[in-house]
N, C-alpha and C positions, 0 to 999 in steps of 0.2 A: 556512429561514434562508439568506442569501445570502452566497455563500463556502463553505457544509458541505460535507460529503464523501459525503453521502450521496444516494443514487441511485434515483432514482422510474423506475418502469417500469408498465406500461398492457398487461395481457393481455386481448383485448379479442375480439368474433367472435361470430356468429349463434348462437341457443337449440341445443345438441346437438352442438357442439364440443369441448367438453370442458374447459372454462375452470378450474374450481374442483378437479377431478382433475389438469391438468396440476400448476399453482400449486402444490396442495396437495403432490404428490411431490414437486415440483421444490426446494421450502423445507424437508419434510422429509428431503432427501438431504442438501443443503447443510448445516443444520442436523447433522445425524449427523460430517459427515465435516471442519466447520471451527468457528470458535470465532466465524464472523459473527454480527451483530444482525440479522432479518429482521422484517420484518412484511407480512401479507397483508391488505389493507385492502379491504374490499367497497365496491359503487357508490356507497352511503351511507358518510362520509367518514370518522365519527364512530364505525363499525362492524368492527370486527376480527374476520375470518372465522378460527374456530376449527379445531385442527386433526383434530377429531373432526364428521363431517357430519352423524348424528343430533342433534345438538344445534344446527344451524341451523334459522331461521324461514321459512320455503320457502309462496312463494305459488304454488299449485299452476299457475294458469293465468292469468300477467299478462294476457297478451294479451285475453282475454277479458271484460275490465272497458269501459266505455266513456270515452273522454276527458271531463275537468271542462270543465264551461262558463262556470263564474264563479270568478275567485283564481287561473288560469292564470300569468298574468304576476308576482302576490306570489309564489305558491309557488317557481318559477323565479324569485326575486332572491334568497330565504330561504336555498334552495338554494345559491347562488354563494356568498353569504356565510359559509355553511358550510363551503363549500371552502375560501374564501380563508382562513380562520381554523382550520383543520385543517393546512392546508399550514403557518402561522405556530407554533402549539403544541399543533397535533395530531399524530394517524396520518399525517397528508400530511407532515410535517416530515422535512427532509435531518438534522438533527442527533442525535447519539444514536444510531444508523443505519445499518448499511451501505446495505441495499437495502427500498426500497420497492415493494410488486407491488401497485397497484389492479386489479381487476375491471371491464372495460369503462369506466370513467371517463366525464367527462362527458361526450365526445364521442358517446357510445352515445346520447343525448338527440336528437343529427342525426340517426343511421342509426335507431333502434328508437322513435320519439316512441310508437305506441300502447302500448309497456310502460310509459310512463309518465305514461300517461294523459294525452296532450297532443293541442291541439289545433291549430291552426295558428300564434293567438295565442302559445301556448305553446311551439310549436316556434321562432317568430321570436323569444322570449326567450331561447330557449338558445344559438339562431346570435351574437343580438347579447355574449351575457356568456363566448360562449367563448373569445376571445380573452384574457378575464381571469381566466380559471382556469389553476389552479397550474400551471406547466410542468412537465414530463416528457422524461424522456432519451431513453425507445424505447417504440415501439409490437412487441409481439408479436401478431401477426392472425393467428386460430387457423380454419381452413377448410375444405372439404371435398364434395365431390360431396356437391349439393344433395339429388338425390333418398336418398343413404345418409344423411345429416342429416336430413331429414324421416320415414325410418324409427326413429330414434333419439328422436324427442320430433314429435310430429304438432300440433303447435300454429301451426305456421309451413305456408304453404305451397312448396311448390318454387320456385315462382318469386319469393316474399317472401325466401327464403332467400338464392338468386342475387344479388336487389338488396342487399340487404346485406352478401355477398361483395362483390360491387363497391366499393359504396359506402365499404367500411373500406380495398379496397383504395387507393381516390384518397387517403384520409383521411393516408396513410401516409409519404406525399409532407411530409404539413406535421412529423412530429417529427424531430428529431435524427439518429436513427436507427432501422431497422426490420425488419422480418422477420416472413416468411408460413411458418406450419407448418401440413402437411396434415394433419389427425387423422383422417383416415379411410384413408388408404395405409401413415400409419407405424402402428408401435406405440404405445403408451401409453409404452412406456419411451423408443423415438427420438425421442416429442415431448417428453419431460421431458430430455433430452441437449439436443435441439436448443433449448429455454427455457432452461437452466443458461448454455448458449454464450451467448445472446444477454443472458442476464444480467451476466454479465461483460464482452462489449463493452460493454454501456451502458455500465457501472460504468469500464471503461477511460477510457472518453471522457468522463466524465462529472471524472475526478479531474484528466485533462489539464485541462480547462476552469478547474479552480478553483485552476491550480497557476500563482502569476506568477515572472517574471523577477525578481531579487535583486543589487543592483549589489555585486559583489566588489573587492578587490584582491590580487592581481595579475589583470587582465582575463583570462589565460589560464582562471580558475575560470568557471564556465556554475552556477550555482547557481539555486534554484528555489524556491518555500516554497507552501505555500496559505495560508491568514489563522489566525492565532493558534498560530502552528507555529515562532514563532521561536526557542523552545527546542532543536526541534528542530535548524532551523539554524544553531545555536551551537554544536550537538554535532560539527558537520559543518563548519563553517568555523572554522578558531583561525589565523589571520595574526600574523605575527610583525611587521613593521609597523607605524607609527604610522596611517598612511593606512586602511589594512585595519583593524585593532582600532577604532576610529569608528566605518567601515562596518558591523560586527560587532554595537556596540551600537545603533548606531540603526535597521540592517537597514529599508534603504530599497529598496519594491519598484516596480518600475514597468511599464506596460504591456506587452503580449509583442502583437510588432510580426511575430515569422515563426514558424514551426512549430518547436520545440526536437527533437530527437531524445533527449537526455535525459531529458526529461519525458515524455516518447511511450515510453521503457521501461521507467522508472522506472513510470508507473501501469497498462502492461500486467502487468508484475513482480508488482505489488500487485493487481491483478484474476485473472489466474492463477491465484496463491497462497491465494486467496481471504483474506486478511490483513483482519481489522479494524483499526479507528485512527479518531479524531477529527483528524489533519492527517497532515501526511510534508513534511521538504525534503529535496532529492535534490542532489549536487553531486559535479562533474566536471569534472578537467584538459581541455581541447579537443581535446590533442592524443591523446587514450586513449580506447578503445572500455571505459571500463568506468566506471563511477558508482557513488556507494554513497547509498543511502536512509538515512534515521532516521524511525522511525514513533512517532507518540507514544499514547498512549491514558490517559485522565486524571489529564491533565498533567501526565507524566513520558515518560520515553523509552523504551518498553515493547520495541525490539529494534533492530536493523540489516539492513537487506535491502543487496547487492553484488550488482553485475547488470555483466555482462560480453557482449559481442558479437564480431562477428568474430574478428578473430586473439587478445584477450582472451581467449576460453572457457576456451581449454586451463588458462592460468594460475588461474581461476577455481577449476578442477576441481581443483587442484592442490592449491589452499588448504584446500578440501574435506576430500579424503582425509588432509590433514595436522593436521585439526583433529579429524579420528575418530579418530585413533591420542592425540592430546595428554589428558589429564586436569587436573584442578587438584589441586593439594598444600597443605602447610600453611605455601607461603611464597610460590606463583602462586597466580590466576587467569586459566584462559584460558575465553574466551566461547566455549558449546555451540553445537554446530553443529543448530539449531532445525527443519530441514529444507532440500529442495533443487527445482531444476525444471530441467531441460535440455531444452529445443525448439530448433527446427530455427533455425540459426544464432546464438541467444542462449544466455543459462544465470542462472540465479540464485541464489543462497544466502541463508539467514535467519539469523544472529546476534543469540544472547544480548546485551543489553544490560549494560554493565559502568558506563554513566555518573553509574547513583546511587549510588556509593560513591564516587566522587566530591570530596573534600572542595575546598572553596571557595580557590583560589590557593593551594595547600600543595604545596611542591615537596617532592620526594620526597630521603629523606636515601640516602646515597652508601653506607651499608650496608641500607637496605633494597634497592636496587637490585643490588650484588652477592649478595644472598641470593636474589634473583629471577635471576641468569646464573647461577647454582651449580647451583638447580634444574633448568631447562633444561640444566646440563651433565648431568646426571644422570638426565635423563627418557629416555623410549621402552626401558626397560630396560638404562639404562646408556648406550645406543649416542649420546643427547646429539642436540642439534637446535640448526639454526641458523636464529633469526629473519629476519633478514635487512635490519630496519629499526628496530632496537631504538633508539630517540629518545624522547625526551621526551613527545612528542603522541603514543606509541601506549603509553602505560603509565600507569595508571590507579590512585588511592592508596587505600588502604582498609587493614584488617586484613591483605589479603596484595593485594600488586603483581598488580595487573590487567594483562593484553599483550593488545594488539591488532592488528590488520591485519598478516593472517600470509601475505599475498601472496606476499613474497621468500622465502618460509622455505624450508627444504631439513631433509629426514630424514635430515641426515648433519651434523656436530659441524667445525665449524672453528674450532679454539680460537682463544680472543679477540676472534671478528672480533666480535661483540655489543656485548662490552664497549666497544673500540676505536671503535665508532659512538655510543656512548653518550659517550664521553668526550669526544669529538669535538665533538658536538654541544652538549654544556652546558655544558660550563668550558674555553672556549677560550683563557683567560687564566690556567690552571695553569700552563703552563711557564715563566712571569714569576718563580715563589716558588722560592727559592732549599729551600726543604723539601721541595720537588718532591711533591705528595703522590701525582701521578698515579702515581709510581715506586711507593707505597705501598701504590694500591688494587692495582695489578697483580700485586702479590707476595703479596698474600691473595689475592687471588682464584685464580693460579696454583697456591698452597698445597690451595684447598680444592677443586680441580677436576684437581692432579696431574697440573699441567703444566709446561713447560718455561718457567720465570722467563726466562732471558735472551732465547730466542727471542718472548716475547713485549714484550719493553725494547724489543729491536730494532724489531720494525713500528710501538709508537707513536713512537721518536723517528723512523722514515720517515717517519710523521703529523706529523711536529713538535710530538707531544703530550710530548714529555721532549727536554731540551735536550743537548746532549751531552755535559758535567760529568757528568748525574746517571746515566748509564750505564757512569760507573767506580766 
């Protein structure tokens, strides 16, 4: 399907390499250690190679058969069309998916024709239909001292061997991208390390590709989506705005004209991490080394990936350690910190998702939100934490006040300043009512956090959140 997120890869290489043993660990480790979709799909398209080998149909000795001399060219159409229709609603399919591993694929048809019983006919049918067979991200060319190959399986000769070293190697030139492992110098486990890597570039490259540009407002935002993801970036774009709220709904993408760097690590992040999802939009100030993903998985917003780079990290890390110390009570929630990655000049983090509770344009009332700074004053065992961007768009309504995006935060308590950002931000037209009520939440909320009422009168009327009448 054009636009998916998932990712076809071609382990492909001469009788005695070790094709079906690499594949086979490589999907069972991944498998163990992530919550990815894989499938291992054999030459025939139609055929899911299982993960137990005695239960495979092994013809002892392809090579040995003689090529057809009549139906060469039907079988080779029959064939294509099997692919092509595999790749639509089959095993070949991107959707549903993280990563797809074929077994030498059709291109094995050019290098190995007498395993397939082909004859010249038949081989000039494969050359012409391969251009129309399903594309693929990356070739893996599995190879190895010919003469240690041909002790390994005596079917092939040395020098048959060679030529089809060769041969896969030019082949390698036409995918995406590629990579030759030796299986006869490494081990069995370096070749399944070095298959994992190359699975995950593909998969890297594979996500930039289907991830377009998204016109925002204010131009300063660098926003990104892949197709049927704009849930996603709704969760990640809320413009205050007339101009923006438009863009927002109608999320208008257009072609990507240069290489993004936010999109370049946003799906390295999600390659990585080895993250499943059916889309992600990724979106980022310009002027900030740091972006936050939303990854979706049947069609809802399954988490939050923050990915930070150069002088970002540190702050990144910051957030981190401040989100291991934080819990939820029975008047927050804060989003679990889902796991982490720190490489060499990047970093990224996974967030719980807070956005299906959610309720639809319900602002939040003015004593749920003090009952959510009370908490916070009173967490980390007393000692109180300060948000640092406590606003409207990081607090999320449900049975208990959701807080998000804990960047600013600090493990140390400055009374008020929360509140004073939150009041700030959503009723800038309190100090007009002669009831003053901002004087009102301040004096509960100082009440119940056992603090000093006047000293805090004082900083909002500095804000010009209380006018100066209402501080006598």
């Amino acid at each position: 399907m054009r636009g998916s997120c998932g990712t076809r890869v071609i382990v492909a290489g001469p009788d005695g390499t070790g094709k079906t043993t690499v594949v086979r660990r490589a999907i069972h480790q991944l498998l163990d250690s992530t919550a990815m979709r894989l499938r291992h799909v054999h030459f025939d398209p139609d055929r899911e190679v299982g993960p137990d080998p005695s239960l495979e149909r092994l013809v002892p000795s392809p090579h040995d058969t003689r090529p057809r001399r009549v139906g060469q060219t039907a079988s080779v159409v029959w064939r294509a069309w099997r692919y092509r229709r595999a790749a639509r609603v089959g095993l070949l399919a991107r959707h549903n998916v993280e990563i797809v591993v074929q077994e030498r694929g059709w291109a094995d048809q050019l290098v190995d024709p007498l395993r397939y019983r082909l004859s010249a006919s038949g081989s000039a049918a494969a050359r012409l239909f391969w251009p129309m067979s399903p594309r693929f991200d990356a070739l893996i060319a599995l190879f190895g001292d010919p003469p240690s190959l041909a002790a390994r399986k005596s079917e092939l000769s040395t020098k048959e061997l060679a030529r089809q070293i060769e041969r896969w190697d030019k082949l390698r030139q036409v995918y995406p991208s590629s990579i030759k492992i030796d299986t006869v110098t490494n081990t069995v486990d370096d070749a399944v390390t070095q298959a994992i890597s190359a699975f995950r570039s593909a998969r890297k490259n594979r996500l930039e590709v289907v991830a377009q540009p998204v016109l925002t407002w204010p131009r300063r935002l660098d926003a990104h989506a892949t197709p049927k993801a704009n849930v996603a970036l709704r969760a990640l774009y809320k413009p205050a705005s007339n101009v923006g709220k438009v863009r927002r709904r109608l999320v208008v993408k257009i072609p990507r004209t240069s290489h993004s760097v936010v999109v370049d690590m946003a799906a390295r992040a999600i390659a990585e991490m080895d993250l499943p999802l059916d889309g992600f939009a990724v979106i980022q100030s310009k002027d900030r080394a740091r972006a936050v993903v939303s990854i979706m998985r049947e069609g809802t917003i399954a988490e939050f990936v923050k990915i930070g780079w150069g002088r970002d990290v540190a702050g990144l890390a910051a957030e981190a350690n401040i989100l291991k110390e934080l819990y939820d009570t029975d008047r927050v929630r804060i989003p679990k910190l889902l796991g982490s990655i720190a490489q060499d000049g990047w970093g990224a983090i996974r967030l719980e998702s807070l956005e299906r509770d959610r309720p639809a344009q319900v602002d939040l009332s003015i004593g749920k939100v003090v009952d959510a700074l009370v908490a916070l004053r009173w967490s980390l065992h007393g000692r109180g934490v300060t948000h640092g961007d406590f606003r409207p768009w990081n607090l999320v309504d449900g049975p208990e006040v959701g807080i998000i995006d804990w960047e600013h935060a600090r493990s140390e308590f400055k009374p008020g300043a929360d509140l004073l950002d939150y009041l700030e931000a959503v009723e800038p037209r309190w100090p007009r009512f002669s009831s003053h009520p901002v004087k009102k939440i301040i004096e509960s909320y100082a009440s119940l956090c056992e603090l000093d009422v006047d000293g805090l009168v004082r900083a909002a009327r500095e804000r010009g959140l209380i006018g100066a009448k209402a501080t006598k």
